[in-house]
C-alpha positions in Angstrom: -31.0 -19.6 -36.4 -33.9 -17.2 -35.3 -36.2 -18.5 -33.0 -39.7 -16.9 -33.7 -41.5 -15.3 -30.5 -44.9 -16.0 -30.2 -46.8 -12.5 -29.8 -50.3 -14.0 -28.5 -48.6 -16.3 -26.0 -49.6 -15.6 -22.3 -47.5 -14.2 -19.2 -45.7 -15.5 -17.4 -43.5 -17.6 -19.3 -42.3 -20.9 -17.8 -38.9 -21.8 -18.0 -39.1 -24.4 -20.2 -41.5 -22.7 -22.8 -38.6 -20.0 -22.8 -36.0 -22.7 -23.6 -37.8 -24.3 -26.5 -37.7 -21.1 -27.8 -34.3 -22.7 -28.6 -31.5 -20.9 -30.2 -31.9 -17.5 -31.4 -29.0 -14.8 -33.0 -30.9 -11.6 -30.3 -30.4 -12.3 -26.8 -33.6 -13.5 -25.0 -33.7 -13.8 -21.2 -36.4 -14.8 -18.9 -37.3 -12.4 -15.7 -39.6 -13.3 -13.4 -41.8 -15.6 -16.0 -40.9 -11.6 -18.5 -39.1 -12.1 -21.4 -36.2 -9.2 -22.4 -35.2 -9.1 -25.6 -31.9 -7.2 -27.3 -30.4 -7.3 -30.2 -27.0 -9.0 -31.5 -23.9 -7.5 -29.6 -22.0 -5.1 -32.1 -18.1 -6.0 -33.0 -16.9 -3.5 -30.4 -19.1 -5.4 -27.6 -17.9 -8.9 -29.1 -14.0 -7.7 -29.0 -14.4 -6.7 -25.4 -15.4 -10.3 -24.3 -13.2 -12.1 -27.0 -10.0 -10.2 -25.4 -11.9 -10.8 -21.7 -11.9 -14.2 -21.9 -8.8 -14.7 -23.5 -7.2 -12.8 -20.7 -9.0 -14.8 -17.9 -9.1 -18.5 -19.5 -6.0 -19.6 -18.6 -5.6 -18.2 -15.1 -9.1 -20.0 -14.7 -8.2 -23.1 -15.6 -5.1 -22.8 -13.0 -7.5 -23.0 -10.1 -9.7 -25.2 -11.6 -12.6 -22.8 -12.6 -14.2 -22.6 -16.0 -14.8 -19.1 -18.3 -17.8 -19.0 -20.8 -19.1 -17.2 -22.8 -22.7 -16.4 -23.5 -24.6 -19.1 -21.3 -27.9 -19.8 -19.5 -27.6 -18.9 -16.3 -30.4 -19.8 -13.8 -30.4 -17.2 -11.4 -33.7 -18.4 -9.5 -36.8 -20.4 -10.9 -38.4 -18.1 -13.6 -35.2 -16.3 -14.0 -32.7 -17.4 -16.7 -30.2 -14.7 -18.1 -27.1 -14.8 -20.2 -24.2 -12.7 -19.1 -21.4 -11.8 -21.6 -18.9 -13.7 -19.6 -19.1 -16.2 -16.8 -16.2 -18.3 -14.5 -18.0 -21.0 -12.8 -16.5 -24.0 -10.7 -16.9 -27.1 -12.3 -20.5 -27.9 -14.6 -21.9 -29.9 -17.1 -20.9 -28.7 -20.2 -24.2 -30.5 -21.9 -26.6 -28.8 -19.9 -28.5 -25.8 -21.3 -28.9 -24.2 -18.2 -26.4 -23.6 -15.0 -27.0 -22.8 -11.5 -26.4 -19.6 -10.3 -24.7 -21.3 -7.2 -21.8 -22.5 -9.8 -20.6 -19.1 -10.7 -18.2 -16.7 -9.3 -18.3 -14.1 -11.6 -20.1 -12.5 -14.4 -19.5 -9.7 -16.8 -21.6 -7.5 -18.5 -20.3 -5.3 -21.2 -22.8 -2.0 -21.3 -23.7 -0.1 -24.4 -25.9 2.8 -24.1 -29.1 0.0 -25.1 -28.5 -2.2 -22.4 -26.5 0.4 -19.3 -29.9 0.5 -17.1 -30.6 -3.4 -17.1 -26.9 -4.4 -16.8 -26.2 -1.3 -13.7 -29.5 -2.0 -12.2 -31.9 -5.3 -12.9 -29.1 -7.9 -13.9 -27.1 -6.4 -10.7 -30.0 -6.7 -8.4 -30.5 -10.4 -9.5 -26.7 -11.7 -9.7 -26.5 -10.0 -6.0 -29.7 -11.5 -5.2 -28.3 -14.9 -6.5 -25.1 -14.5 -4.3 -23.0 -14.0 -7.2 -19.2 -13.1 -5.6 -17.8 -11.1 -7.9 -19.8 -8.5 -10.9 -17.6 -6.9 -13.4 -19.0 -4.1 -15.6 -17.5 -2.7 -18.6 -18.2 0.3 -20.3 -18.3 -0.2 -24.0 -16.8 2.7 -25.5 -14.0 3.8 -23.0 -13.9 0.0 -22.0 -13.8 1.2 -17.7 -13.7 -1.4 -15.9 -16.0 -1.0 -12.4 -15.6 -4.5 -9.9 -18.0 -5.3 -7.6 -18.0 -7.3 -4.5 -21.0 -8.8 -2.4 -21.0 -8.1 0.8 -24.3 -8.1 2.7 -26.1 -9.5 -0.2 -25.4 -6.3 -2.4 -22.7 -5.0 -4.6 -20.3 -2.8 -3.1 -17.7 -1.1 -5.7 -14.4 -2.8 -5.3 -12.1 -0.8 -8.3 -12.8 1.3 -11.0 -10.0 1.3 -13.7 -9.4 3.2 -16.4 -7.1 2.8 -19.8 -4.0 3.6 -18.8 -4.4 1.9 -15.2 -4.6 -1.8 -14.3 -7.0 -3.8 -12.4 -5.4 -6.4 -10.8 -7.8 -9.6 -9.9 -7.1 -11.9 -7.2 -10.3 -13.7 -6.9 -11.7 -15.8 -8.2 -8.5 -15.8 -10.5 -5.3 -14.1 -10.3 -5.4 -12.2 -13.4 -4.1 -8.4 -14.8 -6.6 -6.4 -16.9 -5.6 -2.7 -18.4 -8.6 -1.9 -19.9 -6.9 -0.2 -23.2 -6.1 -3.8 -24.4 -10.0 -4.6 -24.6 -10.5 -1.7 -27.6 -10.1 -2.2 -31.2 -7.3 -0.4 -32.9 -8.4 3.3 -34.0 
C-alpha cells in the first residue's frame, strides 16, 4: 500500500494527520510537525535487521523485553520516527504509536542516503527522549558503533568490527560479530 502525500497541505503537520497518512511501502517520519521521507530499505539494509533481531529476540524475551521491528515511535509530541529495530519493556502491541519512555534501545542501519539523519537528527532526538542504549550499523562493512546516554547525550560505548565481537549486557545479554549480519559474497 502507498499512501499518497498531499503536496498543498500546510506545515506543520499534526500527529494525527501524519498517521492517517496510514500505511505506506517509503518510510515517512514526522519531526517537529516536518515530514522526512526515504525510500524502501534495500535487501542488504533488510538482512542486517532480519539477522539483528533474530540474534536479540530471544535473549529479549528472557528479561522480559520486547524486539520490533519497524514501529512508531513517539519520541515527543510532533515527533514520531521509525527506527529499524527497537527492544522496549512491555506495550500494547495494538497501538500504532509507542512511547519513547518504553524503549531501551534502538538501531539504525546507515546507508550512505540516510548516514547524516541517523549520526546526527535521529541521535539528537533518541538522546533527547532518554533513549538508554543507540546502536548504529554501517551498512556495507556492517560496524557496529554502541552508544550510551549519559548526561542526556550519546557517549560511544564500543565500536566493533567483522572479525571482533560486541558483547551486550544491557538491556540484553546478547553476542554480536558483525560478519554474521552480511550476505554471503
Amino acid at each position: 500500500m502507498t499512501a499518497v502525500i498531499p503536496t498543498d497541505h500546510h506545515f506543520p503537520w499534526t500527529e494525527e494527520e501524519y498517521l492517517a497518512l496510514g500505511e505506506t511501502e517509503d518510510r515517512v517520519e514526522l519531526f517537529e510537525g516536518d515530514l522526512h521521507v526515504s525510500s524502501s530499505p534495500t535487501p542488504r539494509h533488510q538482512r542486517i535487521c532480519g539477522k539483528l533481531f533474530m540474534i536479540l529476540d530471544t535473549p529479549a524475551e528472557a528479561c522480559g523485553l520486547h524486539v520490533h521491528g519497524a514501529i512508531n515511535l513517539r519520541l515527543k509530541p510532533g515527533t514520531i520516527v521509525i527506527p529499524d529495530l527497537t527492544i522496549t519493556s512491555t506495550i500494547d502491541f495494538d497501538a500504532r504509536v509507542v512511547a519513547a519512555d518504553r524503549a531501551k534501545l534502538v538501531c539504525e542501519v546507515t546507508s550512505p542516503s540516510n548516514a547524516t539523519t541517523d549520526k546526527v537528527l535521529k541521535m539528537h532526538y533518541y538522546a533527547e527522549a532518554g533513549i538508554p542504549w543507540y546502536l548504529l550499523v554501517e551498512h556495507q562493512t556492517a560496524t557496529l558503533r554502541l552508544h550510551r546516554l549519559e548526561n542526556n547525550a550519546y557517549v560511544r560505548h564500543a565500536t566493533v568490527r567483522p572479525g571482533d565481537v560486541l558483547r551486550l549486557i544491557e538491556p540484553v545479554t546478547a553476542e554480536i560479530r558483525p560478519e554474521s549480519l552480511l550476505p554471503p559474497h
